[in-house]
C-alpha positions, 0 to 999 in steps of 0.5 A: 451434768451427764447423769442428769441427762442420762437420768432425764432419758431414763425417765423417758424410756420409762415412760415408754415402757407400759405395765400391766398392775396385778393387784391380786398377784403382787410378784407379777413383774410389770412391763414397765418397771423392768424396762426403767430398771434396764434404763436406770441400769443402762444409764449407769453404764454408759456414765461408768464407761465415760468415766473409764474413758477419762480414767475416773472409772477403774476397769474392774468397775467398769467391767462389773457394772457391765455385768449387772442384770437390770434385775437388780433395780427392777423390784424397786422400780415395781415398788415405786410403780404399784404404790404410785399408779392405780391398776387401771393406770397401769393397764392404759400404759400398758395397753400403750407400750404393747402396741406397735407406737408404744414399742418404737417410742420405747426404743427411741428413749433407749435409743436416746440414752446412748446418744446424751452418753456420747455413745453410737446406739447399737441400732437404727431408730425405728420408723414411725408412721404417721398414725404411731405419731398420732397414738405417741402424741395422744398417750403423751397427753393423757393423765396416765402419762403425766402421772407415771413420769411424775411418779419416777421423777418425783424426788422420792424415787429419785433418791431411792434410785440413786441410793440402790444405784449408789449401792450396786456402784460400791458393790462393784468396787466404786468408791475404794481406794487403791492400796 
């Protein structure tokens, strides 16, 4: 239950996080697909560090998670972005996420993650003004939106998120017996 929840956050943050698509410039990192890989990443953490608490989660695991670098998820989170968003749409979110209502509504998904994990968040929400509530309410009801969620939600991504999360998981010792 608790990794679907984190995984629900995730997706929200991402969908908080604009990109910039530079067709002509494949290896240009966007905005958003290093914002959901830091999600993604995050999410992953917290799990390990309940799991650590209830003695699911050897420390040495834990540890190594702990360590990992959202680069790790980011050029497959890009992936799923470029192949499923047109460059305009990833301009608008871009254009979105670059603004002052755009930023505050990152942190609040950021911010989110640590509390459906249990955890204090390291930091207070932002205020938001009423005129960021209004841009907030507006990007949330474009097409852009919708497809960018659908896009990281769809249950393509989601498997091929879960297996490189599967894969950094084992890496760091997740999964081994003791002998």
């Amino acid at each position: 239950m608790l990794k679907k929840v984190v995984f629900f956050l995730a997706a929200v943050t991402l969908a908080l996080a604009g990109q910039v698509h530079a067709a002509d410039h494949p290896r240009t990192q966007h905005v958003t697909a290093a914002l959901y890989a830091s999600s993604l990443l995050l999410g992953t953490q917290l799990g390990a560090k309940s799991g650590a608490e209830q003695g699911k989660t050897p420390p040495s695991v834990l540890e190594c998670l702990l360590s990992l670098d959202a680069a790790s998820l980011t050029d497959l989170v890009e992936s799923v972005l470029v192949a499923s968003l047109t460059p305009a749409e990833l301009q608008a979110a871009d254009a979105f996420f670059e603004s002052s209502a755009g930023k505050k509504y990152a942190k609040l998904g950021t911010l989110d993650l640590y509390l459906s994990a249990g955890e204090v968040p390291p930091e207070d929400a932002p205020s938001i003004s009423p005129e960021e509530n209004k841009e907030i309410a507006q990007f949330n009801g474009t097409a852009t939106n919708k497809k960018l969620w659908n896009a990281l939600n769809g249950a393509s991504a989601r498997r091929v998120f879960g297996t490189r999360l599967l894969e950094l998981e084992k890496a760091c010792g997740a999964g081994k017996r003791k002998q």
